[in-house]
N, CA, C and O of each residue as an XYZ file, in Angstrom:
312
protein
N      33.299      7.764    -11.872
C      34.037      7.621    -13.117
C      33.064      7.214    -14.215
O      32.344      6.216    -14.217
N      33.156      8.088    -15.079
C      32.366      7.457    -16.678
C      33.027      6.734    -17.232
O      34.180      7.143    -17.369
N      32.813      5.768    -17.648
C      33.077      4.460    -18.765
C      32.390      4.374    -20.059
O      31.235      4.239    -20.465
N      33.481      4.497    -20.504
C      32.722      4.340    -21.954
C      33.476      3.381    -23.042
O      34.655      3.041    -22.940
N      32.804      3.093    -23.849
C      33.297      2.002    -24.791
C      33.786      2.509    -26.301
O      32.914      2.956    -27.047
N      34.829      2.464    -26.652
C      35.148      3.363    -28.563
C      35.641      2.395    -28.715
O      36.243      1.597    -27.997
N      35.212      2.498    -30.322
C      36.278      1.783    -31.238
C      37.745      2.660    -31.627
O      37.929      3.796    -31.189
N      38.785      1.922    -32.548
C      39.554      3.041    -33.178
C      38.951      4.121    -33.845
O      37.861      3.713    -34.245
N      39.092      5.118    -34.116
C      38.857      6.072    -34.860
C      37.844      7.282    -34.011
O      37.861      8.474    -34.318
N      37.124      6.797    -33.083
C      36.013      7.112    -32.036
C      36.671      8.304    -31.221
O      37.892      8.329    -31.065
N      35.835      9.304    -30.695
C      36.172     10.283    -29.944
C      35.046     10.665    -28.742
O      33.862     10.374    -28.572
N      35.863     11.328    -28.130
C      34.875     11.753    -26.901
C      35.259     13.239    -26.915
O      36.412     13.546    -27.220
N      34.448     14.079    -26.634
C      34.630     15.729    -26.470
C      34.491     15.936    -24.887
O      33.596     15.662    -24.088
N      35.854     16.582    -24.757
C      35.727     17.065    -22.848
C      35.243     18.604    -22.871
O      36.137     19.397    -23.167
N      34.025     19.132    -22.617
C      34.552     20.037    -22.577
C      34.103     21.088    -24.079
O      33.321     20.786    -24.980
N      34.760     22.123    -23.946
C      34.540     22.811    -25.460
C      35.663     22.605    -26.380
O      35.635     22.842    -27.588
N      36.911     22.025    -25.535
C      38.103     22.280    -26.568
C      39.064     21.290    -26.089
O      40.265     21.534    -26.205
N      38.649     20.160    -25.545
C      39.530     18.626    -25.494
C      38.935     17.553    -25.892
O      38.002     17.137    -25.205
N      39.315     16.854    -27.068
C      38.824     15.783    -28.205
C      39.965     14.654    -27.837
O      41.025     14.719    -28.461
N      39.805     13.698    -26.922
C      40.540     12.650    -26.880
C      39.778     11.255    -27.779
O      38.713     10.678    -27.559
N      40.763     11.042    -28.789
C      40.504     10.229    -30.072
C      41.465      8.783    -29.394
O      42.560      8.739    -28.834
N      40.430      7.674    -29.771
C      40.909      5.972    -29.997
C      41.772      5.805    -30.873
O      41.137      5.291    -31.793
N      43.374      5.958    -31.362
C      44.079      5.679    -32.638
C      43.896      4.304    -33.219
O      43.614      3.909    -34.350
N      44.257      3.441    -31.581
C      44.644      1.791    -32.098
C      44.471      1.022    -31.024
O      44.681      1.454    -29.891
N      44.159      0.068    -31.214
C      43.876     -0.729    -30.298
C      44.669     -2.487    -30.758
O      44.230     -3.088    -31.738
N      45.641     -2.997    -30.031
C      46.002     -4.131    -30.052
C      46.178     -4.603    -28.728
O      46.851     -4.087    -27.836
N      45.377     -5.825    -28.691
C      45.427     -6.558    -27.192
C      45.173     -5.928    -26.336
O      44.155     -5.253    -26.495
N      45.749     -5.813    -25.283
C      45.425     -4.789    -24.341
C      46.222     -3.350    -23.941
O      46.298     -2.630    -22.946
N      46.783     -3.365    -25.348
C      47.136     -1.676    -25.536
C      46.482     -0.902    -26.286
O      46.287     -1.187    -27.467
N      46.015      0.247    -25.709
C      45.183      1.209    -26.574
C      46.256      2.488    -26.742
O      46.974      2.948    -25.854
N      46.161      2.913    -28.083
C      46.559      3.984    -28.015
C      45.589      5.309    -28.482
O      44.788      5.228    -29.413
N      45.826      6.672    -27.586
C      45.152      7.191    -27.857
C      45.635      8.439    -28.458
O      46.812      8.401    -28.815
N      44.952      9.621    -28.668
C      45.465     11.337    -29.172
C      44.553     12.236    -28.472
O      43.339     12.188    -28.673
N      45.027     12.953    -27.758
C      44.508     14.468    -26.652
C      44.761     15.162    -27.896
O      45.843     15.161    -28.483
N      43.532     15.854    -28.332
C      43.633     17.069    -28.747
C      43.363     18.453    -27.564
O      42.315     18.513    -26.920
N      44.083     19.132    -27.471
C      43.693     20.070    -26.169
C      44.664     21.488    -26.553
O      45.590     21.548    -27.361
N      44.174     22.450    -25.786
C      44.863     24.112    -25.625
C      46.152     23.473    -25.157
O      46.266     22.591    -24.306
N      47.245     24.158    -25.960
C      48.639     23.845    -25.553
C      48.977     24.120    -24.049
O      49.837     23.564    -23.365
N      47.749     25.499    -23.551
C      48.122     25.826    -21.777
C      47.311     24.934    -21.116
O      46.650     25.617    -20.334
N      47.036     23.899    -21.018
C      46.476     22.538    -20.756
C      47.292     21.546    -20.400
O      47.333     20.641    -21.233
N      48.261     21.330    -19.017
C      48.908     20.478    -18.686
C      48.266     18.739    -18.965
O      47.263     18.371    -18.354
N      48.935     17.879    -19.866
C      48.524     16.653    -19.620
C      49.416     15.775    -19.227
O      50.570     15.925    -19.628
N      49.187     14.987    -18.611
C      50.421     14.298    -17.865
C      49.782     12.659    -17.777
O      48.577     12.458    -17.625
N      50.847     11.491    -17.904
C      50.466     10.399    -17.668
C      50.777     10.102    -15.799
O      51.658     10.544    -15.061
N      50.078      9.543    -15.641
C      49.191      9.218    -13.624
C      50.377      8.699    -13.089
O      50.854      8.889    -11.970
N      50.923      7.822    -14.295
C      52.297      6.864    -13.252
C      53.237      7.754    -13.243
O      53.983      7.758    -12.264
N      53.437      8.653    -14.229
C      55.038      9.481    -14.049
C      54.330     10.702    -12.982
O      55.158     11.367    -12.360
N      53.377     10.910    -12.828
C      53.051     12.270    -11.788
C      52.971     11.059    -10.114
O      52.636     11.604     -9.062
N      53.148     10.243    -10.110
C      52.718      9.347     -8.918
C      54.527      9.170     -8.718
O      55.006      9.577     -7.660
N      55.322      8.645     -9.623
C      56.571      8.519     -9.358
C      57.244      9.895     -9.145
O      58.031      9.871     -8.198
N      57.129     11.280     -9.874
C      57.241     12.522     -9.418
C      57.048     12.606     -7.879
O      58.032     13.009     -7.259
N      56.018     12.312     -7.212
C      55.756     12.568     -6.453
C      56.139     12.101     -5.152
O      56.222     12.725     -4.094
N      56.465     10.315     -5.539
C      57.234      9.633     -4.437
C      58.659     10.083     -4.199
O      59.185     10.086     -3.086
N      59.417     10.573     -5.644
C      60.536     10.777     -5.448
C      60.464     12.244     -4.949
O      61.392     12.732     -4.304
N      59.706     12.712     -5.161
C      59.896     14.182     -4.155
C      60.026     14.540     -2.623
O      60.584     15.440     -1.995
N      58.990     13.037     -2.184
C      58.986     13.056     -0.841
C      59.915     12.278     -0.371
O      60.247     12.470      0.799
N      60.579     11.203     -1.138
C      62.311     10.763     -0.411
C      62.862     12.001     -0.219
O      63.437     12.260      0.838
N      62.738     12.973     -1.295
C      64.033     13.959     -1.408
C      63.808     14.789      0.203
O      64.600     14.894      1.140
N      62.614     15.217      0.069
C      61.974     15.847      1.377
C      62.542     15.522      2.701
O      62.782     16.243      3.669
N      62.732     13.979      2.456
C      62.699     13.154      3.918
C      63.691     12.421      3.770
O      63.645     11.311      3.238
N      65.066     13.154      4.389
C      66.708     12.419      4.511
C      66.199     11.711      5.522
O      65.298     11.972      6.319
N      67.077     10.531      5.350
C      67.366      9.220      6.195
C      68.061      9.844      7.481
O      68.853     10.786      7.458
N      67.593      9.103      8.689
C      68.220      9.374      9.917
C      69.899      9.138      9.756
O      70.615      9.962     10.325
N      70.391      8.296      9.175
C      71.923      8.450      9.203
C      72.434      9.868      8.544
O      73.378     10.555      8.933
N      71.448     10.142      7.313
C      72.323     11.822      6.751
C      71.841     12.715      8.053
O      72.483     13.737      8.293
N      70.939     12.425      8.741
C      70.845     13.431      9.675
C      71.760     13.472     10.488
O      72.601     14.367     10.578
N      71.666     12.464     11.175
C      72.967     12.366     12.119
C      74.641     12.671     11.487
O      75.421     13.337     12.168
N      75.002     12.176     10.308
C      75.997     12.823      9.590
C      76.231     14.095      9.969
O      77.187     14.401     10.682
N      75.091     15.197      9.369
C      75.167     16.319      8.774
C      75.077     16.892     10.580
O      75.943     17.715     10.876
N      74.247     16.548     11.533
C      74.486     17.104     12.939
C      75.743     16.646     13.798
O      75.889     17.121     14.924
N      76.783     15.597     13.210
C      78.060     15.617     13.743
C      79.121     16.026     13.145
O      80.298     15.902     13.487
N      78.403     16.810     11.705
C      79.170     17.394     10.946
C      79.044     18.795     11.486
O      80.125     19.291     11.802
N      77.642     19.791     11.725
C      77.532     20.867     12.195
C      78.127     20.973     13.558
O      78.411     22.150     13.783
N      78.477     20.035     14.734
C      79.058     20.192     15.799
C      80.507     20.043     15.399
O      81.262     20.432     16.291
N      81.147     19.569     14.258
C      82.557     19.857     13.927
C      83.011     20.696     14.231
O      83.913     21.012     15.007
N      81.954     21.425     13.182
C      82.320     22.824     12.555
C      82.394     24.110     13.637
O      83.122     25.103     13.666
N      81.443     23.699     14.403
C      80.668     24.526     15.482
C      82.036     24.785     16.621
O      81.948     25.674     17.467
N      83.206     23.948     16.525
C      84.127     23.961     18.056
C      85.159     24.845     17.236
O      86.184     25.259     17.777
């Protein structure tokens, strides 16, 4: 990982065509601005990390819906 240090107003170039700019800085919130190609997915880490947990609950029913849904299919099944 590179580390680097900006003030407000300060930029870093990713690249040929992503300019992520320092807006503001108070306490220990920074805010920043992605300049980037609109076909350039950017995404913040915690909502793609919570995406992701909740995908794999969805993935992975609880042993009681299982058992539900297999004394529901032997209902059906007689």
């Amino acid at each position: 990982m590179l580390v680097l240090s900006r003030r407000a107003g300060e930029s870093i170039v990713l690249g040929e065509d992503i300019t992520v700019t320092v807006l503001e800085v108070r306490g220990d919130v920074v805010r920043i601005g992605i300049d980037a190609p609109r076909s350039l997915k950017v995404h913040r880490a915690e909502l793609l990390a919570q995406l992701e947990e909740s995908n794999r609950q969805a993935a992975s029913p609880s042993d009681d819906l299982v058992a539900q849904l297999s004394q529901a299919l032997k209902t059906d099944g007689d």
